[in-house]
C-alpha positions in Angstrom: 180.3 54.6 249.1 177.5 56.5 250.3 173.9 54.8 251.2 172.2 54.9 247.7 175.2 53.1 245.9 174.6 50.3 248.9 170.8 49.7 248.5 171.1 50.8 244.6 171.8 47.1 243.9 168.6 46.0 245.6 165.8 44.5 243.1 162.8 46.4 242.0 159.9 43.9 241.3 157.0 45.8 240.7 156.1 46.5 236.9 156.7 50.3 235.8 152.9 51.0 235.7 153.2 51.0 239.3 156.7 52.5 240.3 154.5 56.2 241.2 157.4 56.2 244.0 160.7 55.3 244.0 162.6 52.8 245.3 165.2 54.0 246.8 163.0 57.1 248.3 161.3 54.5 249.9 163.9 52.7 251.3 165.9 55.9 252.5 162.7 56.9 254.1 162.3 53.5 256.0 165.9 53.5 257.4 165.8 57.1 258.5 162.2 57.0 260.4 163.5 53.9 262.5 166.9 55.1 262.8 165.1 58.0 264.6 162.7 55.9 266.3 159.5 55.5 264.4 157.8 52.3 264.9 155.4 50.5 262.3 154.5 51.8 259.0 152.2 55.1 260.0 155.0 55.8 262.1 157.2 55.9 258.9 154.8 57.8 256.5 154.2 60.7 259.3 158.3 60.5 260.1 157.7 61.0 256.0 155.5 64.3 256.0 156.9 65.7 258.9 160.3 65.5 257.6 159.6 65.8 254.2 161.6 69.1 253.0 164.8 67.5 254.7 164.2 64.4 252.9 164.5 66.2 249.7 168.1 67.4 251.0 169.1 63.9 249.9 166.3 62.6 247.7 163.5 63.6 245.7 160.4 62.3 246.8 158.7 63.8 243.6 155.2 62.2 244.5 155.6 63.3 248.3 155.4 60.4 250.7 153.5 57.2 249.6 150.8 56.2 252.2 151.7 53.3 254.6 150.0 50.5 253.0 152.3 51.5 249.9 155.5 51.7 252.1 154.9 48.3 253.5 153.9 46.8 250.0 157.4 47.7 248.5 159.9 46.8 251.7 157.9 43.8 252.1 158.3 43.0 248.9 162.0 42.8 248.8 164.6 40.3 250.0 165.0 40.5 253.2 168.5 38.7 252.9 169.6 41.6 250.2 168.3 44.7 252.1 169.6 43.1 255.7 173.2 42.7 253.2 173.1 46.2 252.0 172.1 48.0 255.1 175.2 45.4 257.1 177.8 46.5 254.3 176.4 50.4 254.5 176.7 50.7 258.6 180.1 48.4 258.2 181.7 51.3 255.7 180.5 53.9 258.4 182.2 52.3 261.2 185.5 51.8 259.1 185.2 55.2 257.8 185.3 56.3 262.0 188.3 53.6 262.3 186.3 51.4 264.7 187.0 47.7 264.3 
């Protein structure tokens, strides 16, 4: 199962007049800047434009990369019980994928 199908299941609450950016951009954007050492929310949106064209190898980022206030609105807006489940069940199919226990 790849990452989108982990974090696909998480919960969008914001109304569709706001949804200029989407979720799942948003959240692979967040996991890859700290999983290559960002720190903080402007460290995320410059990870963002800096790495912007390989972003689009996975995603689409039609409206670029949201500012930081945006990116911490949204992941602070969701569970943090579901993402911490989804991103556990995503690195768990990695490491049984490698055959570590």
């Amino acid at each position: 199962m790849a990452f989108i199908e982990h974090f696909n299941q998480l919960e969008d609450s914001r109304s569709h007049i706001n949804k200029k950016h989407d979720l799942l951009d948003i959240i692979f954007l967040t996991v890859t800047a700290i999983l290559s050492g960002a720190e903080g929310w402007k460290g995320i949106k410059l990870f963002g434009d800096e790495k912007l064209q390989w972003l689009r190898q996975f995603r689409a980022f039609e409206n670029g990369i949201p500012v930081d206030d945006t990116i911490a609105r949204i992941v602070s807006s969701l569970d943090p019980q579901e993402l911490t489940h989804c991103f556990m069940r995503w690195v768990n199919e990695i490491r049984e994928a490698n055959g570590q226990s």
